[in-house]
C-alpha positions in Angstrom: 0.0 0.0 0.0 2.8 2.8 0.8 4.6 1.9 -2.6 0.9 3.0 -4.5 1.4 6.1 -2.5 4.5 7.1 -3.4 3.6 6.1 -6.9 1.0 8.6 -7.3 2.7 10.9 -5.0 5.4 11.0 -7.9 3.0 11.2 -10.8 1.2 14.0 -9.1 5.0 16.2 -8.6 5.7 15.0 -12.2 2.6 16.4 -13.3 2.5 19.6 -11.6 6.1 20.2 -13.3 4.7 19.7 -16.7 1.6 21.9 -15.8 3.8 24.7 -15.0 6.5 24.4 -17.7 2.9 24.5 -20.2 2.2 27.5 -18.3 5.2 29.2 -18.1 5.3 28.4 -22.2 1.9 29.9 -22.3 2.7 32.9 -20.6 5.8 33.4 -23.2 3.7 33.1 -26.0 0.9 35.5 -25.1 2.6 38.0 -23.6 5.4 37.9 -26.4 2.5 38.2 -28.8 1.2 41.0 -27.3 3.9 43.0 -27.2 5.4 41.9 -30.3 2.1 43.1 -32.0 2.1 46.0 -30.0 5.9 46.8 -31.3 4.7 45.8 -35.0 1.4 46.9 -35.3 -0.9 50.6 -34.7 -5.1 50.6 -34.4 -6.6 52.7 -36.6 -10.6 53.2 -37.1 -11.2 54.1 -40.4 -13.3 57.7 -40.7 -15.5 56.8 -44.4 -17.2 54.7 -46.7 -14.2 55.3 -49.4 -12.8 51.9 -49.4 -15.3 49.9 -48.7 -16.2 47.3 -49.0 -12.6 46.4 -48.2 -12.7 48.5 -45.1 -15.9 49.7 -44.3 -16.8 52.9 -42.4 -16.0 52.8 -38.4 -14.1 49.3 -38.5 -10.9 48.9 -36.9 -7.9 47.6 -38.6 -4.9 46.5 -37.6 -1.5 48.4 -39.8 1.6 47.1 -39.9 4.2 50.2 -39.3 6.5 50.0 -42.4 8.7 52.4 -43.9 7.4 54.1 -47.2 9.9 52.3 -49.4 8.4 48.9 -48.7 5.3 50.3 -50.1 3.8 48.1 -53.4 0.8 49.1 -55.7 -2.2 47.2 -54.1 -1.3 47.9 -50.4 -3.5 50.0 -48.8 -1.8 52.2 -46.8 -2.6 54.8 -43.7 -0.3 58.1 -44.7 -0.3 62.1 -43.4 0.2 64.3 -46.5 -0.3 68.3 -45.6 -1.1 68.7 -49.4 -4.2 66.6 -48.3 -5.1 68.4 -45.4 -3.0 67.1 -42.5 -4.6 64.6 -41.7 -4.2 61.1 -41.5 -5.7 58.9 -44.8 -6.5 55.6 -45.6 -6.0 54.7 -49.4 -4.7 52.2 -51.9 -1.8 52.3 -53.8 -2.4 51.7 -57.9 0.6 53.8 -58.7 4.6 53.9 -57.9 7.6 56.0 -59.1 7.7 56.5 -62.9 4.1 54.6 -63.4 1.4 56.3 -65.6 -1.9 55.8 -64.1 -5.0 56.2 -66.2 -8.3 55.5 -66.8 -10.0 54.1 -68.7 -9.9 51.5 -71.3 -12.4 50.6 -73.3 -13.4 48.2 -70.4 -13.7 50.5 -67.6 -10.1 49.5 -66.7 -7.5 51.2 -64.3 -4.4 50.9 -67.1 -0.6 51.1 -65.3 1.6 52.3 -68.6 -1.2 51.0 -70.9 -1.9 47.7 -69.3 -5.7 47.0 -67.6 -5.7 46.1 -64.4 -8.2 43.8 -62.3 -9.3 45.5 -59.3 -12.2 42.9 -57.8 -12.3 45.3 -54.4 -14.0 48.1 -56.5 -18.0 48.1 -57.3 -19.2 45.3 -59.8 -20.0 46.6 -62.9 -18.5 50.2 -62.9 -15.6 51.9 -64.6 -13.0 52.1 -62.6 -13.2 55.9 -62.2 -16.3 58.0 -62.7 -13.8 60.7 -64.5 -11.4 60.0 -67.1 -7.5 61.0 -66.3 -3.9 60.0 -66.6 -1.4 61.0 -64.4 2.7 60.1 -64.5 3.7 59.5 -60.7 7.8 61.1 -60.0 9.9 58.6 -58.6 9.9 58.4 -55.1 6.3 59.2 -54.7 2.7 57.3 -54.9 -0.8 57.2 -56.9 -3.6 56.7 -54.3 -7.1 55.8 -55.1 -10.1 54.8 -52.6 -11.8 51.3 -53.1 -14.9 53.3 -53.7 -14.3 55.4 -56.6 -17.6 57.2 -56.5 -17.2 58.4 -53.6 -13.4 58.7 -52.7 -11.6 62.2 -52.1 -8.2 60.9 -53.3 -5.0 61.5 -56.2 -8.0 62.2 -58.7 -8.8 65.5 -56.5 -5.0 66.2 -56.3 -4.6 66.2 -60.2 -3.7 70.0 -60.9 -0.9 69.9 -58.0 2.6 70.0 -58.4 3.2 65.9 -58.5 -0.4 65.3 -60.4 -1.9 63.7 -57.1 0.7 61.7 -55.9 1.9 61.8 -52.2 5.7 61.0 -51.0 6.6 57.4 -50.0 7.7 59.0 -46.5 4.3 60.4 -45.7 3.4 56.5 -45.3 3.7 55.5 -41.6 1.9 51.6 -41.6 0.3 49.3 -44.4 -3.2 47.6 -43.4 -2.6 43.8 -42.9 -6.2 43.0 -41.0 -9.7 43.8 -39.8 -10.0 43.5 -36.6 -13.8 44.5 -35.9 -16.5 44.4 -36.2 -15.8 40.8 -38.7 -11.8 39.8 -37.9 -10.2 39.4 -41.5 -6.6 39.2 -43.2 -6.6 42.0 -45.9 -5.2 40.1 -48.9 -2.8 41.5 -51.6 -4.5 42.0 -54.9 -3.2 40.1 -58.0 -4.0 42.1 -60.1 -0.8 44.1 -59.8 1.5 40.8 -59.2 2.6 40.5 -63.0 3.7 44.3 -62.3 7.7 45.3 -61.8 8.1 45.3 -58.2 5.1 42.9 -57.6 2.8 42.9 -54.7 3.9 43.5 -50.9 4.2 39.8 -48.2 1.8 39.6 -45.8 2.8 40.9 -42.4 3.2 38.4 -39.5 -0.2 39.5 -37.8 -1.8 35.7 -38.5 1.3 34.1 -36.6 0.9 36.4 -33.6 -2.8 35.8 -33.6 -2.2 32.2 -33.3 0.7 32.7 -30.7 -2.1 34.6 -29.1 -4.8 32.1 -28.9 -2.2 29.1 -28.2 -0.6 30.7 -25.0 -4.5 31.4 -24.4 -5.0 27.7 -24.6 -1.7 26.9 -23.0 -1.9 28.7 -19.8 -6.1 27.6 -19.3 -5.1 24.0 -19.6 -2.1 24.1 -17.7 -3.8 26.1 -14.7 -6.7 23.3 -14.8 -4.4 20.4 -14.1 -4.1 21.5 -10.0 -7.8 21.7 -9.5 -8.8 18.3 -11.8 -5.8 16.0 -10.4 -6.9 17.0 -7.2 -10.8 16.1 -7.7 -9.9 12.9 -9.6 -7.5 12.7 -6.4 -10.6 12.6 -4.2 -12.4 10.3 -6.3 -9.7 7.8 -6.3 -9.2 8.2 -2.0 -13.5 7.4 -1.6 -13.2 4.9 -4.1 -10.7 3.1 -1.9 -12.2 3.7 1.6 -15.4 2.1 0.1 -13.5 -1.1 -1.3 -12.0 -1.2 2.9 -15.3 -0.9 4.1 -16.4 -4.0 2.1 -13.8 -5.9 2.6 -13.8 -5.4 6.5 
């Protein structure tokens, strides 16, 4: 009888070893997500309707903090232009350094240097812009445009400035990776500018921190439930065998 006590005396030390390295993992991974994410990533609540329905009005997002230089046509990026009015924007880039932006084809297509692009995050059925106009981006600067084109104060309104429209790559401060609420989503790169020099932007790391997130979540919950379960399966087992003594006496 004392060896089946020091038996499960052993397996109940092993286990509350276990439980705490799974919680000390946890911890790690939650906390380091947070403030990895917190390092990596701003909040911003979008102000309009002019990209939607990517981002729609009063939804928060999540934006990678980049530097303007990473910037690629498709992002949608969060930038502070005083040309613009000081304060701070959320558009998409459709035009880099040396592009020429225009529209539109014969389809209702955005063209980059005479070639149509696909843009499936604008309204179905629509030209691309409501007004016709070209515009040759300088180098170092970009060609913004809301999702929305009907209703998007953007490069189109800029057109007769120094620059036709186009804002400098260092008035970009983050990049949108996600929606956060009200529906959580990853905002995906489009492909219609992939075949493009320069290509599209990679993802930010915001889906690996959500999931180290959620795991050290999981982690720390199921190792701070061993205590209280090995302790009632504990009891169990003692009544268990005080009613197999009373039976046998």
């Amino acid at each position: 009888m004392s060896g089946t006590i020091r038996t499960e005396g052993g397996r109940g030390r092993l286990g509350s070893v276990l439980s705490g390295l799974v919680v000390a993992v946890g911890c790690v991974l939650f906390l380091g997500g947070f403030v990895w994410g917190a390092v990596l990533y701003q909040p911003y609540s979008v102000p309009t309707d002019s990209m939607t329905p990517a981002l729609a009005v009063g939804s928060k997002v999540l934006a990678e903090r980049i530097d303007g230089d990473e910037v690629r046509r498709g992002d949608i990026v969060i930038f502070d232009d005083p040309l613009w009015g000081g304060s701070t924007m959320v558009k998409r880039v459709v035009g880099v350094g040396g592009d020429t932006v225009a529209c539109c084809d014969k389809d209702g297509r955005l063209t980059i240097d005479g070639k149509p692009v696909v843009e499936p995050y604008t309204r179905p059925g629509a030209p691309a812009s409501g007004q016709e106009f070209s515009a040759t981006v300088p180098e170092g600067k970009l060609f913004l445009l809301g999702d929305e084109r009907h209703n998007s104060l953007d490069s189109r309104t800029h057109l007769e400035e120094a620059g036709q429209g186009s804002v400098p790559r260092s008035a970009v401060t983050a990049r949108v990776d996600a929606v956060a609420w009200p529906d959580a989503a990853l905002v995906e790169r489009p492909a219609g500018f992939a075949a493009l020099p320069g290509g599209v932007s990679v993802p930010g790391p915001v889906e690996p921190l959500f999931y180290a997130i959620v795991g050290g979540c999981v982690l720390i919950l199921g190792g701070a439930a061993y205590g209280p379960v090995a302790r009632l399966a504990g009891r169990r087992q003692g009544g268990r065998a005080k009613g197999r003594e009373t039976v046998d006496a």
